[in-house]
N, C-alpha and C positions, 0 to 999 in steps of 0.2 A: 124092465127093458130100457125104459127111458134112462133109468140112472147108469147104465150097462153105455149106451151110447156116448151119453154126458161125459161120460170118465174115458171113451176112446176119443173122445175131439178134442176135450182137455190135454192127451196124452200126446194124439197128434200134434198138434198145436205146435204144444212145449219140444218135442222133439224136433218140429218143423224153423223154431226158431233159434234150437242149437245149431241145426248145419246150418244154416243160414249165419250166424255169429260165427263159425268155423271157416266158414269162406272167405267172408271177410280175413279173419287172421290169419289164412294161407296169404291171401294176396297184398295184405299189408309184408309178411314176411318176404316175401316174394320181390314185391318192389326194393324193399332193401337190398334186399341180393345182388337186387339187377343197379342199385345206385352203389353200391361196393363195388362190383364190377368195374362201372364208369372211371372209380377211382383209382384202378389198378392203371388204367390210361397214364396215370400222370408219374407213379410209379415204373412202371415198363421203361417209360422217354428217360426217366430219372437213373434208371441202373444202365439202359442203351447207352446214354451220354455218355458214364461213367466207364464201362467197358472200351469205349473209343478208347481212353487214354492209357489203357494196359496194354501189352505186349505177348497174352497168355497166347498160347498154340488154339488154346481150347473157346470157342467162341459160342454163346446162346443164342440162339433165334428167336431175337425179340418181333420179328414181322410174323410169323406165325404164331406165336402165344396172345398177341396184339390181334391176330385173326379169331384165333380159338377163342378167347375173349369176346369179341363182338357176334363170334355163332353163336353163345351161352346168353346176352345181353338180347341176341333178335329172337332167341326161341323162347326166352321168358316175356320179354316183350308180345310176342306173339300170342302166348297164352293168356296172358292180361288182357289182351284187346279182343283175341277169338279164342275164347275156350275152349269151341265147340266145333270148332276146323282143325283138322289133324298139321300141324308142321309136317315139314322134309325133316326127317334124320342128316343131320352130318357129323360124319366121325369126326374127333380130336386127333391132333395129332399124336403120334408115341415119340415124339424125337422132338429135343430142340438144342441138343447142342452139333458139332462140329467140328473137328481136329482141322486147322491149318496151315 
């Protein structure tokens, strides 16, 4: 019985410091995402700018993609910092461009 026990603490244990190493490599993963994210920042301003200078009919909404962005960035943010409080849902946009 003793050995019966010994072999479920050991098992516990080991399994207990898999998810435990799993969480970690979610949230390592995670924070990338969310510093990719940040980086899209600088891209977005970079094609906005660029779009100034065309003529097309057809124009993208960089201010909502620039939004939806930052909803994606606070709700990972959020999860990183409270796991264990539920976020607000908010929808993405489905549109970002516009005929002119």
């Amino acid at each position: 019985m003793k050995k019966l026990l010994s072999g479920l603490m050991i098992t516990s244990a080991f399994l207990s410091s898999q998810v435990l190493a799993n969480v970690w490599v979610e949230r390592e993963k995670l924070e990338q995402i969310e510093s990719n994210l940040a980086a899209l920042h600088v891209l977005i301003e970079e094609a906005k700018a660029q779009s100034k200078q065309t003529n097309y009919k057809h124009r993208f909404d960089y201010k909502q993609l620039t939004k939806d962005v930052d909803n994606l960035r606070e709700g990972i943010n959020h999860y990183l910092t409270s796991p264990l409080e539920p976020a607000p849902i908010q929808d993405l946009s489905e549109d970002y461009g516009e005929y002119k």
